[in-house]
C-alpha positions in Angstrom: 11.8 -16.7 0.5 8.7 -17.6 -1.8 6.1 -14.5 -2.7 3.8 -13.7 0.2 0.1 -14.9 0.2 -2.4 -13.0 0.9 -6.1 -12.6 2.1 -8.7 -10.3 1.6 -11.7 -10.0 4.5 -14.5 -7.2 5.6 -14.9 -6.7 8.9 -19.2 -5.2 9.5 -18.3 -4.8 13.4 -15.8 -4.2 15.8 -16.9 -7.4 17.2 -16.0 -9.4 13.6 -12.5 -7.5 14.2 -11.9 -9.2 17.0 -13.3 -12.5 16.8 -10.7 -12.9 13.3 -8.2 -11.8 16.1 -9.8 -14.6 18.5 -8.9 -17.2 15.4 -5.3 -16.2 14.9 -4.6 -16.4 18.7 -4.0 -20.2 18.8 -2.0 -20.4 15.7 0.8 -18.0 17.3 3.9 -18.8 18.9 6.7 -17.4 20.4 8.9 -15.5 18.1 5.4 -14.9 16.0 5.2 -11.0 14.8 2.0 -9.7 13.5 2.6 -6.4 11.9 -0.8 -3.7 12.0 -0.6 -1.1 9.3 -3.4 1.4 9.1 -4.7 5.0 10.2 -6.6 5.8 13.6 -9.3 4.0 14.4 -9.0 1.5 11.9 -9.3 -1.4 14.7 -6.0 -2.3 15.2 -6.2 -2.2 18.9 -9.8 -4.1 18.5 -7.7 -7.3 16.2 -5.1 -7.6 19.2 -7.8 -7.7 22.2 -9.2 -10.7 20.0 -5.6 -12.0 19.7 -5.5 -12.0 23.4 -8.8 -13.8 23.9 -7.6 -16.4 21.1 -4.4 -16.4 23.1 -6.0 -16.5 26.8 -3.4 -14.0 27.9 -4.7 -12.5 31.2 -5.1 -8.9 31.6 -7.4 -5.8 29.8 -5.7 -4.8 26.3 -6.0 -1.2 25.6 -3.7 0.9 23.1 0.0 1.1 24.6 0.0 4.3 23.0 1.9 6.6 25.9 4.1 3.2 27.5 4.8 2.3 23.7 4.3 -1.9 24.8 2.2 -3.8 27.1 3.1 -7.1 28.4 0.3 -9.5 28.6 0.7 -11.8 30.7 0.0 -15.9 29.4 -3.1 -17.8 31.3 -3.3 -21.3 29.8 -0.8 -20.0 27.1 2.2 -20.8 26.6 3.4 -17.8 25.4 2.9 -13.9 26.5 1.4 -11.1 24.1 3.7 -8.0 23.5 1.5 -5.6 22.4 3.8 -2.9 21.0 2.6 0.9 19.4 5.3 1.9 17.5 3.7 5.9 16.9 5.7 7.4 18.8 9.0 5.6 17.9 11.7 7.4 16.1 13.6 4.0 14.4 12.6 0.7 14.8 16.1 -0.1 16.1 13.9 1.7 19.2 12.3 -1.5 19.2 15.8 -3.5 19.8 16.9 -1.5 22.6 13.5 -1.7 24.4 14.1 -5.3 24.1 12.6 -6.9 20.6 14.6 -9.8 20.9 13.3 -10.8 24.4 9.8 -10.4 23.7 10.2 -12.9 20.4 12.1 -15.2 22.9 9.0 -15.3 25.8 5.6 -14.6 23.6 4.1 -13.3 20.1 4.4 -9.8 19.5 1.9 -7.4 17.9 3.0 -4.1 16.6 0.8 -1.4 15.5 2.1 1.2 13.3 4.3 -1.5 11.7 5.0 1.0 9.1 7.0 3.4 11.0 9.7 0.2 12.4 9.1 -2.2 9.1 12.7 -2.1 8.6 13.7 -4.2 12.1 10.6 -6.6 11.8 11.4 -10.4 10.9 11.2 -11.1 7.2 8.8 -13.9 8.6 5.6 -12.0 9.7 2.1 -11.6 9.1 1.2 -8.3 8.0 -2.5 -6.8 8.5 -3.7 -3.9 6.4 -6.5 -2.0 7.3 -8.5 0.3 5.5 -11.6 2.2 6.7 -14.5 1.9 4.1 -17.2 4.1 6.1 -18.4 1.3 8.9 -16.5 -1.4 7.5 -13.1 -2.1 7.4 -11.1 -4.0 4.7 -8.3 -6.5 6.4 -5.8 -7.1 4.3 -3.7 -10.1 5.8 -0.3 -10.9 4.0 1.9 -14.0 5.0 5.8 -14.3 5.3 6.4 -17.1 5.6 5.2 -21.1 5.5 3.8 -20.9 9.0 2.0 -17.5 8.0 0.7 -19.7 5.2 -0.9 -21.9 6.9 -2.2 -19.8 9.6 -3.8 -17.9 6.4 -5.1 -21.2 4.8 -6.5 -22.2 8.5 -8.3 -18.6 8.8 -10.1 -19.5 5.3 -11.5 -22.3 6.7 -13.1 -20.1 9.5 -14.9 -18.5 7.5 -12.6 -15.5 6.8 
């Protein structure tokens, strides 16, 4: 596989967060992963209710921190959001037996925590950084991937 791309963006707001995630909706797919690394309150949660939006999944998106995934359920989408928090999991072949390979079949799947089950991701992914700079936040956004690629070189365009 050629070398990841990446790109570099500051979020000022909560509300920048998630309108990046609100750009990145429509460019995902089934079988899409979008892996969130970064500490506590770093926005992760705040990129995937943007994701949603972008995606028009029905439903409230809160942190699946206690259930480990929410399903969210597709509106005019064609796909569903899997909105997975991976904290609490011990092995990301966790993320197998809860049933990895049927959420990559029905919808796109967001894992926060990414770190902790890197190892049973797809190679072909887009990765999210995030690092807290006092209000601001520093995205880092790494593509696996031709399709990441041009979902990174479509996000430039926005603005990003």
């Amino acid at each position: 596989m050629p070398e990841a791309k990446s790109l570099i963006t500051i979020s000022h707001s909560a509300e920048e967060t998630q309108r990046l995630g609100r750009s990145l909706g429509p460019g995902l797919t089934c079988g899409d992963v979008v892996a969130l690394h970064g500490d506590i309150g770093a926005g992760k949660t705040c990129l995937v209710q943007g994701l949603a939006q972008g995606m028009e999944v029905l439903g409230r998106v809160a942190s699946p921190t206690f259930i480990i995934m929410r399903c969210h359920t597709p509106g005019c989408a064609d796909a569903a959001l899997y909105h997975v928090d991976a904290y609490r999991l011990e092995s990301g072949e966790e993320l197998w037996e809860m049933g990895l390979e049927d959420w990559l079949y029905n919808g796109v799947v967001a894992v926060e925590w990414a770190e902790r089950v890197e190892d049973s991701l797809p190679a072909e992914r887009l990765d999210i950084h995030f690092k807290i700079l006092g209000e601001e936040r520093e995205l880092t956004l790494i593509a696996h991937g031709e399709r990441f690629y041009r979902l990174l070189g479509y996000l430039q365009t926005c603005g990003f």
